[in-house]
C-alpha positions as CSV (number, residue, x, y, z in Angstrom):
1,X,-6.2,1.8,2.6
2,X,-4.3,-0.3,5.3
3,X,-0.9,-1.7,4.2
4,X,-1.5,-5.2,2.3
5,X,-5.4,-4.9,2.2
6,X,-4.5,-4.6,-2.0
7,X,-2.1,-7.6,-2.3
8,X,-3.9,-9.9,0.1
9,X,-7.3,-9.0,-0.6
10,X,-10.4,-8.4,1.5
11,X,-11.2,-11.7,2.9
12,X,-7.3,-12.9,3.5
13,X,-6.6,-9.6,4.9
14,X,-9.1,-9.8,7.4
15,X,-8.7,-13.5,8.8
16,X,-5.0,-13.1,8.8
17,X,-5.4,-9.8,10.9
18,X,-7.1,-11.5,13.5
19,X,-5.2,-14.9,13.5
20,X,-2.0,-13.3,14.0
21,X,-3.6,-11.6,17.3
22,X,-4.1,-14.8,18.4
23,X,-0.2,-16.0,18.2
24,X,1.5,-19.1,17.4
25,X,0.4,-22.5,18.4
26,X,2.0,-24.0,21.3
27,X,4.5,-26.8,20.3
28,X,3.2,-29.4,22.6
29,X,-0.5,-28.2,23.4
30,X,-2.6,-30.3,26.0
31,X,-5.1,-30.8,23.4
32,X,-3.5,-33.4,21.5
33,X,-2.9,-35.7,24.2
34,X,-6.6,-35.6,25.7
35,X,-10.1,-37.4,25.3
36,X,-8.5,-40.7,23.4
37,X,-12.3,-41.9,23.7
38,X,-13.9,-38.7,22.3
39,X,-16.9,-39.4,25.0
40,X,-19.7,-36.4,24.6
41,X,-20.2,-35.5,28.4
42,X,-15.7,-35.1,28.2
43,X,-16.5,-32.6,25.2
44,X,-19.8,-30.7,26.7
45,X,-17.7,-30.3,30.1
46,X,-14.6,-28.4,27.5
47,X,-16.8,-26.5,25.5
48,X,-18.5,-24.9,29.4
49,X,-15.1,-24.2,30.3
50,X,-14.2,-22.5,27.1
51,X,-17.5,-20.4,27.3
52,X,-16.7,-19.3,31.1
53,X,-13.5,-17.7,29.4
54,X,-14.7,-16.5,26.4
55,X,-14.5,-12.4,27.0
56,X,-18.1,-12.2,26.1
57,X,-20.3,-11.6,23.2
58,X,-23.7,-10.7,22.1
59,X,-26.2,-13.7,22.4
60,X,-29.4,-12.4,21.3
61,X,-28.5,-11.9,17.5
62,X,-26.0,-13.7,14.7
63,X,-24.9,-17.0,14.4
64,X,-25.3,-18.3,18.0
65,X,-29.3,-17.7,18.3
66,X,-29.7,-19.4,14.3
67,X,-27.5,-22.4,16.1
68,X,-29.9,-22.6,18.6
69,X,-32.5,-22.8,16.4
70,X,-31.0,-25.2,14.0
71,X,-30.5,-27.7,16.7
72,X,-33.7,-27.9,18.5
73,X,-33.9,-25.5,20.9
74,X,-35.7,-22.7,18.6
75,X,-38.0,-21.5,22.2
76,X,-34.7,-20.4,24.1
77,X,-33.5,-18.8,20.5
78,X,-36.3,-16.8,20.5
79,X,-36.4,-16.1,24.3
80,X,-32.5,-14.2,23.4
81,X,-33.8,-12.7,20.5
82,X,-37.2,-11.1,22.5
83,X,-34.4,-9.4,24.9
84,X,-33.6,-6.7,22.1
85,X,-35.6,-3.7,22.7
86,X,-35.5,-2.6,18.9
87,X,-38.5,-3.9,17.2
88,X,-37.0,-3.5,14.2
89,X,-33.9,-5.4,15.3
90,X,-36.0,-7.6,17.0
91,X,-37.9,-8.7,14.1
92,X,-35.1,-9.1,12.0
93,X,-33.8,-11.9,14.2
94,X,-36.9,-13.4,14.4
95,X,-36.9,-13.5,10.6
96,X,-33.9,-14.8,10.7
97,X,-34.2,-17.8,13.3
98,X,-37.9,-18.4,11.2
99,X,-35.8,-19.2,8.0
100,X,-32.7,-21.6,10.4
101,X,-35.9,-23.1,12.3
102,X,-37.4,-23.8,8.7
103,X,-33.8,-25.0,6.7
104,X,-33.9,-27.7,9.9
105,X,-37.4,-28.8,9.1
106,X,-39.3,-27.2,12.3
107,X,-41.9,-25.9,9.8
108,X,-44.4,-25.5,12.8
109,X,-42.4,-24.1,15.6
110,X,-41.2,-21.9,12.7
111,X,-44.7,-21.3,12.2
112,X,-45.4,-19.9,15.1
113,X,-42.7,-18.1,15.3
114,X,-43.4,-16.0,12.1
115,X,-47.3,-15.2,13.3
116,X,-45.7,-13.3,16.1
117,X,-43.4,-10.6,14.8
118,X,-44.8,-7.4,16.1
119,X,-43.6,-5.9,12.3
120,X,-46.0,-6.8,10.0
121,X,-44.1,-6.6,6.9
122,X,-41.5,-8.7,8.5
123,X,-44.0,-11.0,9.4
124,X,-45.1,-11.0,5.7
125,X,-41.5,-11.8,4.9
126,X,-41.3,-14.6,7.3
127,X,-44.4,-16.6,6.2
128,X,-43.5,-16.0,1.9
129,X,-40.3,-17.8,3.1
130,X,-42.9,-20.6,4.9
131,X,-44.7,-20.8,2.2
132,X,-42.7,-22.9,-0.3
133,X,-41.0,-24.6,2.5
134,X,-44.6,-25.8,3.5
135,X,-45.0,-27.1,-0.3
136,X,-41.6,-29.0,-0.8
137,X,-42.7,-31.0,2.5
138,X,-46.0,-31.9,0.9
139,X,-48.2,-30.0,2.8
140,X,-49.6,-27.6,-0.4
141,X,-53.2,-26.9,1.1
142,X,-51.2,-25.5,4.1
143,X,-49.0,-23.8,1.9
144,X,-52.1,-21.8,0.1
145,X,-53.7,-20.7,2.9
146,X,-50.3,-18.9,4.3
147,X,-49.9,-17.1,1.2
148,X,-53.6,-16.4,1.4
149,X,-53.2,-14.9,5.1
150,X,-50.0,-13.0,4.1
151,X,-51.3,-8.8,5.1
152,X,-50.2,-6.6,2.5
153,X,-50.9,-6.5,-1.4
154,X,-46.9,-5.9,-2.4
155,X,-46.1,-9.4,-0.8
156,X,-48.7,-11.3,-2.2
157,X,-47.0,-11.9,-5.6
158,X,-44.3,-12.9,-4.2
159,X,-45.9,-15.7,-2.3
160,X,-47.6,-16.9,-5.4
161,X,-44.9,-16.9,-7.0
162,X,-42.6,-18.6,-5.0
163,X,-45.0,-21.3,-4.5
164,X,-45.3,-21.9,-8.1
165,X,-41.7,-22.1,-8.4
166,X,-42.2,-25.0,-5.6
167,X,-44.4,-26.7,-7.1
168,X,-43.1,-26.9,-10.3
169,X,-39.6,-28.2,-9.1
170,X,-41.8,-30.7,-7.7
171,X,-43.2,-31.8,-11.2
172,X,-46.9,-30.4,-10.9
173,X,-46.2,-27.9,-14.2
174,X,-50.6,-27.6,-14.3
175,X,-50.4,-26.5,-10.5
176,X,-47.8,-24.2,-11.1
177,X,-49.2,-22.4,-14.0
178,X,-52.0,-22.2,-11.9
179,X,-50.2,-20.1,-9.0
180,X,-48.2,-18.3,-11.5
181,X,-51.2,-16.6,-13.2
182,X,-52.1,-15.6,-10.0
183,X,-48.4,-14.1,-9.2
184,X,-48.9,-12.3,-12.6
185,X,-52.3,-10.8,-11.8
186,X,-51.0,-9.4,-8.7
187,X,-48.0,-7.7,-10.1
188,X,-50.6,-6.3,-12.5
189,X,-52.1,-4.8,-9.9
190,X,-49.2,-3.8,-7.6
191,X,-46.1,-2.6,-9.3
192,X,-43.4,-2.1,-6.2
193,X,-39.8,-2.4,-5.4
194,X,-39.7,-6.3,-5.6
195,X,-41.7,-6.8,-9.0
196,X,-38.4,-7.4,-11.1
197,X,-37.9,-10.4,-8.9
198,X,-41.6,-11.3,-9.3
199,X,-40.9,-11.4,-13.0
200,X,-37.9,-13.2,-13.0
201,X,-39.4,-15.9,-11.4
202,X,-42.3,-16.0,-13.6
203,X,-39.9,-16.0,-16.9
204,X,-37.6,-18.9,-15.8
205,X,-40.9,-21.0,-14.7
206,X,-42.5,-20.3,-18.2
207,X,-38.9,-21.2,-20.1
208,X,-39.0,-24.2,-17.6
209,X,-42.3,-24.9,-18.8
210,X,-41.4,-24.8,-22.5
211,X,-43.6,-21.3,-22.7
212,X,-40.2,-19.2,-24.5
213,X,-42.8,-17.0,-26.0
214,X,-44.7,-16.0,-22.8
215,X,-40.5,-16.0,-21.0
216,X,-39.5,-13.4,-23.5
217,X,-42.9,-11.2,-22.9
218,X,-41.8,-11.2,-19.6
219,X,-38.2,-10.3,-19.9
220,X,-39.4,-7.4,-21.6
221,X,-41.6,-6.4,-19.1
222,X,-38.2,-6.6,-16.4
223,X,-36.8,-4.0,-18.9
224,X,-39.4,-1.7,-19.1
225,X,-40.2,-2.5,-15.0
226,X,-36.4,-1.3,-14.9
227,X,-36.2,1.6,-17.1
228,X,-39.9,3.1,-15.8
229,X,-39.8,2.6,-12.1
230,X,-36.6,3.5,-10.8
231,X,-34.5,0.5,-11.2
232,X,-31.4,0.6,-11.2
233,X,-29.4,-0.7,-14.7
234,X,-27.5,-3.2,-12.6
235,X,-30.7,-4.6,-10.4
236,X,-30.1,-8.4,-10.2
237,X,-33.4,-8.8,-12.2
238,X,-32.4,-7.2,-15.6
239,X,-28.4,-8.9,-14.9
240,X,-31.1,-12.4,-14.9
241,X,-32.5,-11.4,-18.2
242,X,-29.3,-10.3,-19.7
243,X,-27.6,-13.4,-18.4
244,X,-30.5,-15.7,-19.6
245,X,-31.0,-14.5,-23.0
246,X,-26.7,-14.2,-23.8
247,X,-26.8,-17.7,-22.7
248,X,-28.7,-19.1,-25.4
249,X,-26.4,-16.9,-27.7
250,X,-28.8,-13.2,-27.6
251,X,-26.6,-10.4,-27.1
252,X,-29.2,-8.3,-29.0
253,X,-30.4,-6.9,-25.5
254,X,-27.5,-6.3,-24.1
255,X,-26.2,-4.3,-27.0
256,X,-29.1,-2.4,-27.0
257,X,-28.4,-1.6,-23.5
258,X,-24.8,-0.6,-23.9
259,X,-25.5,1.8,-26.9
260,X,-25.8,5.3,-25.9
261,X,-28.6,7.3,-26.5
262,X,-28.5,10.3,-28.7
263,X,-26.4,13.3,-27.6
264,X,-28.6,16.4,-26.6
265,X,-28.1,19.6,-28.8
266,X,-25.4,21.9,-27.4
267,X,-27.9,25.0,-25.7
268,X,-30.8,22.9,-25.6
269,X,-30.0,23.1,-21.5
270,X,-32.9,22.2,-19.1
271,X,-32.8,18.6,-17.4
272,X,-33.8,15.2,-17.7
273,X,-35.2,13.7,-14.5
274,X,-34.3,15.7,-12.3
275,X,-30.7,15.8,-13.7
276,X,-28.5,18.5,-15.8
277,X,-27.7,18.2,-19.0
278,X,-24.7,20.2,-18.7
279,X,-21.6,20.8,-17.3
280,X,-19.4,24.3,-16.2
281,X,-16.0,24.3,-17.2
282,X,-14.6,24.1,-14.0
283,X,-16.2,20.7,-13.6
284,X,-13.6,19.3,-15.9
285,X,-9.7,19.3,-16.2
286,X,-7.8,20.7,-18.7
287,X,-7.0,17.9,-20.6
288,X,-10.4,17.4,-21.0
289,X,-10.7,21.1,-22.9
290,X,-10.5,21.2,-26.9
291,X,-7.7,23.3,-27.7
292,X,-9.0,23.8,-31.3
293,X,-12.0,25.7,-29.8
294,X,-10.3,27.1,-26.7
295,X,-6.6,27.7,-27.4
296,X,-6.0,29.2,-24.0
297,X,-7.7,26.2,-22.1
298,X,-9.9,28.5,-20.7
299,X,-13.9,28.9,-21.0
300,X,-16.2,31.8,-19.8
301,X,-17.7,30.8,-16.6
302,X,-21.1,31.0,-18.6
303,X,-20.3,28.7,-21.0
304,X,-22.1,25.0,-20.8
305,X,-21.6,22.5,-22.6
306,X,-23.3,18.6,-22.7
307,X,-22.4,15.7,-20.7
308,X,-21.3,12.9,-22.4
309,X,-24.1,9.7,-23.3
310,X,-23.5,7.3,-21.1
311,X,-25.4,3.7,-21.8
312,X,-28.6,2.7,-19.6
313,X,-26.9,-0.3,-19.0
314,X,-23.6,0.8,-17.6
315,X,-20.4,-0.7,-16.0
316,X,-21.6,-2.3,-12.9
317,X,-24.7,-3.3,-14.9
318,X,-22.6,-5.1,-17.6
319,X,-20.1,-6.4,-14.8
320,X,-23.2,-8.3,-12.9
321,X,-23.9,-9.8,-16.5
322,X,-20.4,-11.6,-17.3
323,X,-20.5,-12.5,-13.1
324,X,-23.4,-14.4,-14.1
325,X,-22.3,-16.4,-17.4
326,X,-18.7,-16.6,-16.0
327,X,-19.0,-20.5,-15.3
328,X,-21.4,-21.5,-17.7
329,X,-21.4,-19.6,-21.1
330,X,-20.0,-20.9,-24.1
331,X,-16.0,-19.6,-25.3
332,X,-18.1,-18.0,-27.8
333,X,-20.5,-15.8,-25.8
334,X,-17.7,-15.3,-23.1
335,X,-15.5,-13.6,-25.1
336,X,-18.1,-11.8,-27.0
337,X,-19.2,-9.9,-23.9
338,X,-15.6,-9.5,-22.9
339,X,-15.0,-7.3,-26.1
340,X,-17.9,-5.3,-25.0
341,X,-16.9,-4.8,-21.6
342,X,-13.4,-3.7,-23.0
343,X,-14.8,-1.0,-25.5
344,X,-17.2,0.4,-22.7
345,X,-13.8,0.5,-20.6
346,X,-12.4,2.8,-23.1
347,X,-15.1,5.0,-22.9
348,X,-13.5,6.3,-20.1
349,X,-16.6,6.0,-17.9
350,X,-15.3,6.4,-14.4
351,X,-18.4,4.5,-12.8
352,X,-17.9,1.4,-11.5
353,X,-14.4,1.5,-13.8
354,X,-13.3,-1.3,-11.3
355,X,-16.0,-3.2,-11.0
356,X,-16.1,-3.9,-14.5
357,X,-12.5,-4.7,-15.0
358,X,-12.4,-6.8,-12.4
359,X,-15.1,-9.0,-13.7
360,X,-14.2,-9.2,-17.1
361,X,-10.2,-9.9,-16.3
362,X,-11.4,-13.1,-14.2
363,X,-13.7,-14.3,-17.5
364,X,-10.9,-14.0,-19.5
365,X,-8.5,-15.5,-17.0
366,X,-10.8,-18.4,-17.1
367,X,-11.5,-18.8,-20.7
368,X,-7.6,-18.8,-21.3
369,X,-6.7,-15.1,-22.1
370,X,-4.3,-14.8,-19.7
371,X,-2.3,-12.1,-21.2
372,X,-5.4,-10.5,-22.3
373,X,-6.8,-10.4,-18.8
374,X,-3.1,-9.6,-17.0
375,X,-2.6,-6.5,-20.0
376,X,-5.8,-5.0,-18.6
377,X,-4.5,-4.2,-15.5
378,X,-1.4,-2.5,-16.4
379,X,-3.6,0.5,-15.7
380,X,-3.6,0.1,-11.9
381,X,-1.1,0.8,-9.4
382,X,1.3,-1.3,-8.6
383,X,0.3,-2.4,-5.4
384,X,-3.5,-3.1,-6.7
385,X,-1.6,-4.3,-10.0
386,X,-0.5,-7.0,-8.2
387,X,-3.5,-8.2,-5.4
388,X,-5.4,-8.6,-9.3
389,X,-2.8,-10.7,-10.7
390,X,-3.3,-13.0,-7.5
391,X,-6.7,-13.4,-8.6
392,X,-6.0,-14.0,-11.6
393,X,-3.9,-16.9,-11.0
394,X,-6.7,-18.0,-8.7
395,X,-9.4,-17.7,-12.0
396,X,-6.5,-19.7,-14.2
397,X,-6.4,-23.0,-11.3
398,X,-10.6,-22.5,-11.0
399,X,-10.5,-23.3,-14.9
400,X,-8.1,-26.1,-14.9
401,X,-4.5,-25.4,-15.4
402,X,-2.8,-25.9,-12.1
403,X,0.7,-25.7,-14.1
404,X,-0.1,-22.0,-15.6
405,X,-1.4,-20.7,-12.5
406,X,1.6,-21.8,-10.6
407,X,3.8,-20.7,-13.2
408,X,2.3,-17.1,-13.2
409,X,2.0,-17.3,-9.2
410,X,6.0,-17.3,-8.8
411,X,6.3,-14.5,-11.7
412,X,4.8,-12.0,-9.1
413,X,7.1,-9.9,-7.4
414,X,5.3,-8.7,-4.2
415,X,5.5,-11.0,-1.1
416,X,2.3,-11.1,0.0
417,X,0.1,-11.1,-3.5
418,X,2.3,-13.8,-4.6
419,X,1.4,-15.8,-1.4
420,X,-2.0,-15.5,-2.3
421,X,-1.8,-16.5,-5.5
422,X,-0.4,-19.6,-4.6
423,X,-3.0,-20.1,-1.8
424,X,-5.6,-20.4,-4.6
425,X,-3.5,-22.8,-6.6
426,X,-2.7,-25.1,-3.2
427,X,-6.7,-25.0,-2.8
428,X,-7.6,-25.9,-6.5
429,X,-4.9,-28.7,-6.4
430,X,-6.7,-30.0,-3.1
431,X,-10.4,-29.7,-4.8
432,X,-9.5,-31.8,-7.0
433,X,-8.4,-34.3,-5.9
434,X,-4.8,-34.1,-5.9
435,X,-3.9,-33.8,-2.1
436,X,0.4,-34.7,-2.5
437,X,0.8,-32.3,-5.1
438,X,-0.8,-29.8,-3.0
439,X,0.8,-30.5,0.2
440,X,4.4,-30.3,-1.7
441,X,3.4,-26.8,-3.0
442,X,2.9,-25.5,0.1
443,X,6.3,-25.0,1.7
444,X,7.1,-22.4,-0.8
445,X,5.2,-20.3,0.8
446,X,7.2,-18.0,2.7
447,X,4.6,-16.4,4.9
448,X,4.1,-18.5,7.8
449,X,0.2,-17.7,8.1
450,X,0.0,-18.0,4.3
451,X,1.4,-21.2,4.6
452,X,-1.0,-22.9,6.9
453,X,-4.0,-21.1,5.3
454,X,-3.3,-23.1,2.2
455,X,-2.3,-26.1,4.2
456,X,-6.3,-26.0,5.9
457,X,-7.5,-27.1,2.0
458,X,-5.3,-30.2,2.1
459,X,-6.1,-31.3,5.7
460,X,-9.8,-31.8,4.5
461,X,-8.9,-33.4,1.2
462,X,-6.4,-35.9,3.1
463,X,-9.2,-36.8,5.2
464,X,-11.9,-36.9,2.4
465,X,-9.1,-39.4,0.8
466,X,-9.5,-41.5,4.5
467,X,-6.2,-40.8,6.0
468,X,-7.5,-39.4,8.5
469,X,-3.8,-39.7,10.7
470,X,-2.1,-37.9,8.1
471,X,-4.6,-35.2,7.8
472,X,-4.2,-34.5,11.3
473,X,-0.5,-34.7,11.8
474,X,-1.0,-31.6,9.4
475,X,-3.5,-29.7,11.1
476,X,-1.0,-29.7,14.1
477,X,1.8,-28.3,12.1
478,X,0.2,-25.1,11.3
479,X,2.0,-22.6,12.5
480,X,-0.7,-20.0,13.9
481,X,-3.2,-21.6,16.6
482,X,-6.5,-20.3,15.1
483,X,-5.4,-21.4,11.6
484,X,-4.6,-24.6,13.5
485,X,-8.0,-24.8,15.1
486,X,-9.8,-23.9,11.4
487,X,-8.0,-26.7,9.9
488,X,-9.1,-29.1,12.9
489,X,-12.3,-28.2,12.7
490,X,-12.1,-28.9,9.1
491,X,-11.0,-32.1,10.1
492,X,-14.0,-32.8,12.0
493,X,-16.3,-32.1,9.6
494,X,-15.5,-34.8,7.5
495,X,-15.2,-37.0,10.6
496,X,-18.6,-36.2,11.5
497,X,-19.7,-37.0,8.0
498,X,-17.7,-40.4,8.5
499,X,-19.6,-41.5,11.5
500,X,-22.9,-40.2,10.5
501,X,-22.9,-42.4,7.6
502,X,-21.6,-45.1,9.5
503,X,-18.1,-46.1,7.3
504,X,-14.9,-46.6,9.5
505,X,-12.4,-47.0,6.4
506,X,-9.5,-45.2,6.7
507,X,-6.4,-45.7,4.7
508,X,-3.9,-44.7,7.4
509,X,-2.6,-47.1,10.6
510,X,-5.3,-47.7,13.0
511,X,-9.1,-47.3,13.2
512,X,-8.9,-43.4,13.2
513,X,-12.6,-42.6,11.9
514,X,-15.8,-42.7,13.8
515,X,-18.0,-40.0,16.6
516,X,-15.2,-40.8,18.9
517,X,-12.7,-39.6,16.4
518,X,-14.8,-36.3,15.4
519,X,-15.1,-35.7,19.3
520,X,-11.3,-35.7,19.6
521,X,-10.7,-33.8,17.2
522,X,-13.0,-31.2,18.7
523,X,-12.0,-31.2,21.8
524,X,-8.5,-30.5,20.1
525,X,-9.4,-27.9,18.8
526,X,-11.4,-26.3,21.9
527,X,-8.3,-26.3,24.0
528,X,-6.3,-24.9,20.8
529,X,-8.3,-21.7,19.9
530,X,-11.6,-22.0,22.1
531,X,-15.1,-23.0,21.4
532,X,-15.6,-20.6,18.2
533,X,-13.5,-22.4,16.1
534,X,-15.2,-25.8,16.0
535,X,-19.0,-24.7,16.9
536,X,-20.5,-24.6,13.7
537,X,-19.4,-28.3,12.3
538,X,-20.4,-30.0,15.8
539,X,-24.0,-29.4,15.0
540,X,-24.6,-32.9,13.1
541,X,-22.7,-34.3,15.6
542,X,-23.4,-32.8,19.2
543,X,-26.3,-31.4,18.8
544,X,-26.3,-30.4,22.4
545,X,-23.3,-27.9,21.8
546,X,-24.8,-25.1,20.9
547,X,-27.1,-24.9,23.8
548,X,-23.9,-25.6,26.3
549,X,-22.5,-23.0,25.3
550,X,-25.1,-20.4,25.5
551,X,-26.8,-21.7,28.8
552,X,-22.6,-21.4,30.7
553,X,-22.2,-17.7,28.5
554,X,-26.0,-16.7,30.7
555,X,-24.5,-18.0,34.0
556,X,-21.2,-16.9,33.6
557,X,-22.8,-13.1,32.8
558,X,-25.7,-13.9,35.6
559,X,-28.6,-13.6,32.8
């Protein structure tokens, strides 16, 4: 594991990786001196120049081609996805730039898209995701007759089913049965990989519908869909049932799930499935060996003896389960599944053992049980000990007290998990609301990255607040360029939002808000860290960007 992956954690570890790489901001950077009128053609001409530099990148798949086709130009999208010679990659992207095409309400040139994926089943997948998009824009006739045109019998329930899930989140409960039956008769008919999601959908449409006899029918038939086909224990489907049903205060399933099944008789040998029943001796430590029966700690190589039960339902099964409830189960049912994710803990199941103590240390970190949650741990290392006592400061500020996380934030001792920790209490202080108490936490953050990460969060409260000056004297005292550029960017965002909806109130000196303003602050950013930075928010705002960028990438690299 590379050194400080544990204490700062994945995501942290990552960004701060490559934003060190890119070094320090310069003290007095052109960028804050330039475009005072934000005019578009000033920005375009940056954002070329920043392209001609950039050291290149592949533009016929990820986030540039879904830009594309987000902002109107899905045609040259799809001319840079058509230049992979993969089919399979190929039609992945245009899956992909389908659903961006679709999200930005291009429903026909997403359309058309879909009908030509050389993959059929990709195709299929494209037009089920058409299909309730064509419904929530009122077109339902149009709707029908793409589920009706979709190729292979495993997708069709899907598409019925989705569509009834459209339809009745539009109010049409008769219509929605309607499709629904049909979604069931074609599961009935087709039992594949996907028909635990099919099921799923059909149980929270009939609980939706007041139907909490035919929802429970069907919830069984996810468990037994589960146990008989191959599924998985800790398949998102059955986690939706289990979450569902311990939500209204039903834990009966779930204990059914956890309790193992009988032990087989010692000698009764053979397999279950495909899998042994027994174990050698020299599978096993020592400590493992009853001394009562074997005083030597030895066994004859012959000897077999049977596994341990373990429950159907299983750690990472269980873990999925609290995930789900975390936020919106009662005390009550919170710390009910809590206990039982504790006693299958000391089963001393190995499986997913860290998955499902993560998961339940961060329930009980925000249902109050701090010391519960922080005892827990006290079986890791010390270096994973403490990355898991950052988050669970970070659970403690989620649920509301800023104070206790803070508090337990300075108690750790390592450096870096400790500047984590009070990253997430910086950004929950920001959230809500509270962007001076924030701003005055930061500086006791000794890392200088650390610092300015936590410093992005208050930035885009400031200017959610409307002082807009102050949120940008800020952004430029970030230590680390690309932090600095993230935290513009941030800035712009809510600029754009400002000007988009037409209000020019700001609360600090001078009228700060506005497109000219967002533009500034862009073009700030571009000359700070590059185009990459500040790409994504200038959608709403220059739609144009995306395309600039591209069509100076393809001259640059003479495509």
């Amino acid at each position: 594991m590379p050194e400080g992956l544990a204490q700062w954690g994945p995501e942290l570890f990552i960004t701060r990786e490559r934003e060190l790489r890119r070094g320090p901001a310069p003290e007095n950077h052109a960028g804050k001196d330039i475009l005072r009128g934000g005019f578009e053609p000033c920005l375009l001409a940056l954002l070329r120049l920043s392209a001609d530099r950039d050291p290149g990148r592949d533009l016929t798949r990820g986030w540039l081609p879904k830009a594309l086709a987000r902002t109107g130009h899905l045609v040259r999208a799809a001319e840079l996805a058509r230049t992979n010679s993969d089919e399979l990659t190929l039609g992945e992207e245009l899956l992909g730039l389908v659903k961006a095409a679709a999200d930005a309400g291009d429903l026909c040139g997403a359309q058309a898209l879909a009908e030509s994926i050389p993959l059929r089943q990709l195709r299929d997948d494209a037009l089920v995701a058409l299909v309730p998009a064509w419904a929530v824009a009122g077109e339902r006739d149009r709707a029908v007759a793409m589920a009706e045109t979709i190729r292979y019998p495993h997708n069709w329930a899907r598409a019925w089913a989705v569509l009834a899930k459209a339809v009745a989140d539009d109010g049409d409960t008769d219509e929605a049965l309607r499709f629904a039956a049909r979604a069931d008769d074609e599961v009935r008919a087709c039992v594949l990989d996907g028909t635990g999601g099919v099921l799923v959908l059909l149980m929270e449409l009939a609980a939706a519908t007041g139907d909490h006899v035919r929802a429970a029918e069907l919830a069984d038939r996810v468990e037994d869909f589960t146990r008989s086909h191959g599924g998985t224990p800790s398949s998102r489907p059955l986690a939706a049932v289990l979450a569902r049903e311990a939500l209204r205060g039903d834990l009966d399933r779930v204990d059914a799930l956890l309790r193992p099944p009988p032990r087989p008789p010692v000698g009764a040998g053979g397999g279950v499935c495909g899998w042994a029943l027994v174990e050698t001796a020299d599978q096993d430590v020592d400590p493992d060996v009853d001394p009562d029966v074997d005083p030597d700690g030895r066994l004859d190589e012959n000897d077999v003896r049977p596994l341990p039960p373990r429950s159907f339902l299983g750690a990472r099964g269980l873990a999925r389960v609290l995930d789900a409830i975390a936020e919106t189960a009662g005390q009550e049912v919170a710390l009910a599944l809590a206990d039982r994710a504790e006693a299958l803990l000391g089963t001393g199941d190995g499986r997913d053992h860290d998955t499902l103590l993560r998961s339940v240390t961060l329930l009980l970190a925000r249902r109050g049980q701090v010391e519960r949650a922080m005892a827990l741990t006290e079986c890791l290392d010390p270096e994973q000990r403490a990355g898991w006592h950052a988050e669970i400061v970070g659970a403690v500020a989620r649920y509301g007290d800023t104070e206790a996380a803070e508090a337990l934030a300075h108690a750790i001792p390592d450096d870096r998990a400790r500047a984590r920790a009070l990253i997430e209490v910086v950004r929950e202080l920001a959230r809500r609301g509270d962007p001076g108490r924030a701003e005055a936490l930061a500086p006791v953050i000794t890392d200088g990255w650390a610092r300015g990460e936590a410093l992005v969060a208050v930035v885009q409260e400031w200017a959610r607040h409307g002082d807009l000056e102050r949120a940008e004297a800020l952004a430029h005292s970030i230590a680390y360029r690309a932090t600095s550029a993230r935290a513009l960017a941030a800035l712009v965002e809510v600029a754009g939002v400002v000007e988009l909806s037409g209000s020019v109130e700001v609360s600090g000196p001078g009228e700060m808000s506005g497109p000219s303003h967002a533009r500034r602050l862009a073009a700030q950013a571009v000359v700070l860290d590059g185009w990459a930075a500040v790409l994504s928010v200038l959608e709403p705002i220059v739609p144009r960007s995306a395309a600039v960028v591209v069509e100076q990438m393809m001259i640059r690299d003479g495509v």
